[in-house]
N, C-alpha and C positions, 0 to 999 in steps of 0.2 A: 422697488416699489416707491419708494421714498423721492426719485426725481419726477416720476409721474404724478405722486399725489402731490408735489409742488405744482408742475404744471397744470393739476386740476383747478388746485388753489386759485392761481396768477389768472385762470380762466372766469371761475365766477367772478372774481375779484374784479377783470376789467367789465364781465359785462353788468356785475351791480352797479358800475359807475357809470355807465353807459357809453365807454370806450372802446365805440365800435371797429374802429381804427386799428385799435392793438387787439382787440380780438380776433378781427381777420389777421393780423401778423402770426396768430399762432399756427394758422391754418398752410401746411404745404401748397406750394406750385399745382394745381390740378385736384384737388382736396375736395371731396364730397363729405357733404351733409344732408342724411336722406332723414325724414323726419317722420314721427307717426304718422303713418298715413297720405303722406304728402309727397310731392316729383322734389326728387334730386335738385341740393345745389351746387354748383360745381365754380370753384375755384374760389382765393380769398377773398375778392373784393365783390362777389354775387352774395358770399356769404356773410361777412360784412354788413351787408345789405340787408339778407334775409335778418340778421339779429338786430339792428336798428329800427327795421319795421316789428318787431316784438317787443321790445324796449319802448317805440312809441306809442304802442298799443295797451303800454300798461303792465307789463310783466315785471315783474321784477323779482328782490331777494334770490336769487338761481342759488343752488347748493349742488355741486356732484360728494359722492358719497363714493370713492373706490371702496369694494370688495374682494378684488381680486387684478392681479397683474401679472401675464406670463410674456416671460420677455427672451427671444429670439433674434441673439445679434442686436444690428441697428434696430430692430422691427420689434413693439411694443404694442400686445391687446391689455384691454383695460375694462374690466366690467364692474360697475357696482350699480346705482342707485341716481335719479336725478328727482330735484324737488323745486317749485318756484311758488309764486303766489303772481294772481292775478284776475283779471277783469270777470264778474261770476253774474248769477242771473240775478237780477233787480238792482243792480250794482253793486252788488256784493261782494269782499273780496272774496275770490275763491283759490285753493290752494291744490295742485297738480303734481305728481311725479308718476315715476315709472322705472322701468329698466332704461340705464346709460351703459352703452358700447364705445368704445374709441380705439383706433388701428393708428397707433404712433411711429415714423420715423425719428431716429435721433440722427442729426446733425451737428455741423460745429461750432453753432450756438447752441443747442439743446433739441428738445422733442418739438416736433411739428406734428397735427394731424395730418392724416390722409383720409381716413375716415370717420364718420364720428352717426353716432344713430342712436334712435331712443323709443321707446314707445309708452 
C-alpha cells in the first residue's frame, strides 16, 4: 500500500501545483479517466489536458485519501476517498469529494494509471 499511497501523494502534489505535464506522466500509454458523470478520456496527454482545463477553472487543493489497496502482481486497485475545493454559486468557494477508484500498472520506473474514476 505504501508505493501507491506515495503515488497518490506525487499525484495531488503535481496537480496542486498545476504540473499538468507530470501529471499526465503518471498516466499509462492508452490510460483512461472516466469522470462523474462525464465521456472517457483516453490517453496521457488528452488527459493532461482534461486537468489543466480544471486547474484553469479554478479547482484546486485536490486530496485522495487511499482506503484500501488490493494488489495482484503488476496490477494495483486503489479505492478510497477524493476531496478538492472550488468555483461554488455566487462565488463562493465551494468544496467537492466523493468516491476515488484507480487500476495501477507497475512498471520499471514505478506505478502508472490505467484507470482512474471517481464520483
Amino acid at each position: 500500500m505504501g508505493d501507491v499511497k506515495a503515488a497518490a501523494e506525487r499525484w495531488d502534489a503535481a496537480f496542486n501545483s498545476g504540473d499538468t505535464g507530470k501529471l499526465a506522466g503518471y498516466y499509462a500509454a492508452g490510460a483512461r479517466v472516466v469522470p462523474a458523470g462525464g465521456a472517457p478520456v483516453v490517453g496521457p496527454a488528452a488527459i493532461g489536458t482534461f486537468f489543466a482545463d480544471l486547474i484553469g477553472n479554478g479547482f484546486k487543493d485536490h486530496k485522495i485519501t487511499i482506503e484500501h489497496v488490493e494488489e495482484r502482481g503488476p496490477v494495483s486497485v486503489a479505492t478510497g476517498k477524493w476531496a478538492l475545493s472550488g468555483p461554488g454559486e455566487g462565488g463562493e468557494t465551494a468544496q467537492f469529494g466523493g468516491n476515488w477508484v484507480n487500476v495501477l500498472e507497475r512498471g520499471d520506473d514505478g506505478w502508472r494509471v490505467v484507470l482512474h474514476m471517481w464520483n
